[in-house]
C-alpha positions as CSV (number, residue, x, y, z in Angstrom):
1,X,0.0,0.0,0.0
2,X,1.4,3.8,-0.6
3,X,2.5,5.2,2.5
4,X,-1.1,7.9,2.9
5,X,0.0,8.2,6.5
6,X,2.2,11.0,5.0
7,X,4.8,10.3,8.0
8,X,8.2,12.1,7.4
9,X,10.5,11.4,9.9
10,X,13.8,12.8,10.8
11,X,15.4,9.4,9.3
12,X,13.7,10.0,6.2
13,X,15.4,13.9,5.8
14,X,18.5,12.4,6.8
15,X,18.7,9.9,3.6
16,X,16.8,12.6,1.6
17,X,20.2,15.0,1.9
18,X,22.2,12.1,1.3
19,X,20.4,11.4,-1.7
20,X,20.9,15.3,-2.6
21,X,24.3,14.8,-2.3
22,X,24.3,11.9,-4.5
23,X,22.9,13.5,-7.2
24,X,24.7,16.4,-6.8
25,X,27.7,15.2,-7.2
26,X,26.4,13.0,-10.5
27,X,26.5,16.7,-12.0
28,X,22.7,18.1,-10.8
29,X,23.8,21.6,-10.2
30,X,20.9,24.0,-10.3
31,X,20.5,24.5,-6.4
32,X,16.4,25.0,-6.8
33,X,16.3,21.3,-8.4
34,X,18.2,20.3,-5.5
35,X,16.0,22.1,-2.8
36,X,13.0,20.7,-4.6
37,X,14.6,17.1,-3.7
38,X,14.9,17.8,-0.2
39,X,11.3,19.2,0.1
40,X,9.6,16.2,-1.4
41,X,9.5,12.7,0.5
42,X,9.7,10.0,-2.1
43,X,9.1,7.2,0.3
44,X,5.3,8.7,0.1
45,X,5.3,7.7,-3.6
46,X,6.2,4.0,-2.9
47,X,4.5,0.8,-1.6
48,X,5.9,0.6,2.2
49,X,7.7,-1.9,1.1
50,X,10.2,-0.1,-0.7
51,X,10.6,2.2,2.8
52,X,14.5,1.1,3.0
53,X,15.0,1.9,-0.4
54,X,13.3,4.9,-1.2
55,X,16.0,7.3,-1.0
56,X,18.3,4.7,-3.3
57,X,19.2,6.3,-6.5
58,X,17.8,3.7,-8.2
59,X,13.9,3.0,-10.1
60,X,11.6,0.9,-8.3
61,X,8.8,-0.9,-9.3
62,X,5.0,0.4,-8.8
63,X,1.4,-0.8,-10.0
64,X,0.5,-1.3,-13.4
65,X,3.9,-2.7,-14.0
66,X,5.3,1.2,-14.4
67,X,8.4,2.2,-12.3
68,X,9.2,5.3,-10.2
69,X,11.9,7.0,-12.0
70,X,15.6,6.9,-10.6
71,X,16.4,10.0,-8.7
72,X,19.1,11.3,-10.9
73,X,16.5,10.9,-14.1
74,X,14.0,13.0,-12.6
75,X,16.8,16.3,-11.2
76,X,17.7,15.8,-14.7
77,X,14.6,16.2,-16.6
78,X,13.6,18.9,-14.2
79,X,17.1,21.2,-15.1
80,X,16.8,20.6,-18.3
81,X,13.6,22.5,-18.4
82,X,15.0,25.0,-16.7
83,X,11.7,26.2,-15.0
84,X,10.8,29.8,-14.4
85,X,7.6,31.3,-11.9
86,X,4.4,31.2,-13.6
87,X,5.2,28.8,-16.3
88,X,2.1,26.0,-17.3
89,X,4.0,22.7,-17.6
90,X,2.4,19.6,-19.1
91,X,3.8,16.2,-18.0
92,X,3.3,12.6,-20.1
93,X,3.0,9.9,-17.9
94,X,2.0,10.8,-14.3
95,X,3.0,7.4,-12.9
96,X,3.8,7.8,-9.1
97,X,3.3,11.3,-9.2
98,X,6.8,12.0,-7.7
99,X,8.0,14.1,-10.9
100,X,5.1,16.3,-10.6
101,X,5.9,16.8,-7.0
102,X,9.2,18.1,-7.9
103,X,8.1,20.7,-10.8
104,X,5.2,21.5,-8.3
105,X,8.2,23.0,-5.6
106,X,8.4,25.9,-7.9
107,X,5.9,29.0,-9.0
108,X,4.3,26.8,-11.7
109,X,1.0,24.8,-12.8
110,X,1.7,21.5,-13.6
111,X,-1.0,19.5,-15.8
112,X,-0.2,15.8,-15.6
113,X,-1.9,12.7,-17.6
114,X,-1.7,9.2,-16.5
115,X,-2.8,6.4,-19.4
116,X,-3.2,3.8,-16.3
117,X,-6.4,4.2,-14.6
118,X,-5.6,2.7,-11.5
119,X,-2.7,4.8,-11.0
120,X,-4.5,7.6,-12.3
121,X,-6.8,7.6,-9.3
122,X,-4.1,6.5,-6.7
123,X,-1.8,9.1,-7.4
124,X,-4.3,11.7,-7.9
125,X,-5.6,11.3,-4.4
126,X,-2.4,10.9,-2.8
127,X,-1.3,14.7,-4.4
128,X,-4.6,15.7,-3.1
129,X,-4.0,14.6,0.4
130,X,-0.6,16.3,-0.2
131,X,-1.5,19.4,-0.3
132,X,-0.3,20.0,-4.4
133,X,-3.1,22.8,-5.1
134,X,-1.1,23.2,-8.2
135,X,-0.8,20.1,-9.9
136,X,-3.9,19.0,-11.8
137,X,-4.1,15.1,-13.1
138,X,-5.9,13.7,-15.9
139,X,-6.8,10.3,-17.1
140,X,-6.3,9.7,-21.0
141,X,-3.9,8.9,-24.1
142,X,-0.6,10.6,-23.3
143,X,-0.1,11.4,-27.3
144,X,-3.2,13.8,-27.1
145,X,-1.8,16.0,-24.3
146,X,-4.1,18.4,-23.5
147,X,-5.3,20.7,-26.3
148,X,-7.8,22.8,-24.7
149,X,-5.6,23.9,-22.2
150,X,-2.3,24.5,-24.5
151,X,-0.3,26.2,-25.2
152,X,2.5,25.0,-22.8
153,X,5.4,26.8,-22.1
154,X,7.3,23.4,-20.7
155,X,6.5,20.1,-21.6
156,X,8.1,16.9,-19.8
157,X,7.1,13.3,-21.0
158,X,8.8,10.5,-18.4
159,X,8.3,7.2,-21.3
160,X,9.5,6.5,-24.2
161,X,7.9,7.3,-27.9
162,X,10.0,6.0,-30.7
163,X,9.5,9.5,-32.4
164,X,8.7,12.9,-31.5
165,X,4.9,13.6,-30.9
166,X,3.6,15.8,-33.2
167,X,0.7,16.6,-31.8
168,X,2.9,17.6,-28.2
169,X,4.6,20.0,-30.2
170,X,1.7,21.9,-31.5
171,X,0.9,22.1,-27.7
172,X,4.3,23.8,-27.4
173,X,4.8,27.7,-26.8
174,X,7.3,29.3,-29.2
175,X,10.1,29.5,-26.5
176,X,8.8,26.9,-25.1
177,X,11.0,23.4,-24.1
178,X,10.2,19.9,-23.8
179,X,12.1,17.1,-22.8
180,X,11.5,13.6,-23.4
181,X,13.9,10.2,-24.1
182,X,13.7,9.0,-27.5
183,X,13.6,5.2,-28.0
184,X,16.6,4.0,-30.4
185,X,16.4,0.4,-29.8
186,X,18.8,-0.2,-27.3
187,X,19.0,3.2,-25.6
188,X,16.7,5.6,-24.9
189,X,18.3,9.0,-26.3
190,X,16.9,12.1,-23.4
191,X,16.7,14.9,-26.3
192,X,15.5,18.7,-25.8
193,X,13.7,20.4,-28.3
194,X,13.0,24.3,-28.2
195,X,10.5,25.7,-30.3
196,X,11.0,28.6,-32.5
197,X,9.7,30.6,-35.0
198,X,7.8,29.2,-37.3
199,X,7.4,25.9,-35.9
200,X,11.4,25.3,-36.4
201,X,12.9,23.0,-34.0
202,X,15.6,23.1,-31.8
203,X,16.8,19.5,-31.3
204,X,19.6,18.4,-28.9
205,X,20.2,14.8,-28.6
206,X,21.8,14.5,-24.9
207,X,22.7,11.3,-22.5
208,X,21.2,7.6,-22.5
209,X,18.6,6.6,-20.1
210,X,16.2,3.8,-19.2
211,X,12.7,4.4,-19.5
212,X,8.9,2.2,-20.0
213,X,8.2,2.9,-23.1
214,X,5.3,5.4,-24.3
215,X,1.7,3.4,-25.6
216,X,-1.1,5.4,-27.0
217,X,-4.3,5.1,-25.5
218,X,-5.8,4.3,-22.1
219,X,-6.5,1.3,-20.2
């Protein structure tokens, strides 16, 4: 069961800045990232089970056969956007809901779809109980994202599509970034695109990762 008790003890802060440091020193260097981390138990996001582990740097396993992204994978994603107050981000793939927790640390709205319907309601409720007033979830196909509410001036997507999705980028601000891994076959390829004038693209293909991969639809 997920840990709704919402305890945080002082052992869990204690392997939360060790975990900080971890990631730090893996070459996270944007000190709001890093204060986001220590703000947001991620032993609340797990089955009790994983209580001993939590605070690994490592993906763990939740329902619907999804995983909780690896620490460093999430302070990554979350620089790479490099996040500014006021800004409307759209995440793919709410899973856990610990990414959201993160970009919800800062001055933004964060607009989060889950495919999974069972996590979809778990999660939602848990951010709820939370207290994240400014994350909003939604149950549906990932590869829609949310046109009535675009245009976005971040987007984040935490699976992985084989290609680009168009229709994501049309729900891109000009200005606006998004990053998402790329499925190659072997590796999944984190990449950033910018969008410019004209509907030109920015594209920066940057480390490897490990990621589920993205499925259209919902179950």
């Amino acid at each position: 069961m997920i840990n709704h008790s919402l305890i945080d003890t002082h052992k869990h802060q204690g392997l939360r800045r060790k975990l900080v440091d971890v990631i730090h020193k893996q070459g996270i260097e944007d000190e709001e990232v890093l204060q986001a981390f220590m703000n947001v138990p991620r032993h609340q996001f797990l089955d009790s089970v994983f209580d001993n582990l939590a605070y690994e740097n490592q993906a763990l396993p939740i329902d619907e056969n999804q995983t909780i992204s690896q620490p460093y994978t999430v302070a990554y994603q979350t620089e790479k956007l490099q996040l500014e107050d006021g800004d409307r981000i759209l995440e793919i793939g709410t899973g856990s809901g610990y990414q959201a927790a993160i970009l919800a640390q800062y001055d933004v709205e964060v607009f989060t779809i889950e495919r999974h319907k069972k996590l979809y309601e778990k999660t939602s409720q848990l951010l709820h109980k939370m207290a994240l007033t400014n994350i909003y979830c939604y149950y549906g196909d990932g590869f829609k994202g949310l046109p009535d509410l675009a245009p976005f001036d971040k987007i984040i997507i935490t699976a992985s599509p084989k290609k680009i999705p168009e229709n994501l980028i049309q729900q891109l601000k000009v200005g606006g970034r998004m990053i998402l891994p790329i499925d190659k076959g072997q590796i999944h390829k984190m990449t950033l695109i910018i969008k410019k004038q004209n509907d030109e693209l920015q594209i920066e293909e940057l480390d490897d990762f490990k990621f589920v991969p993205m499925l259209k639809g919902a179950v």
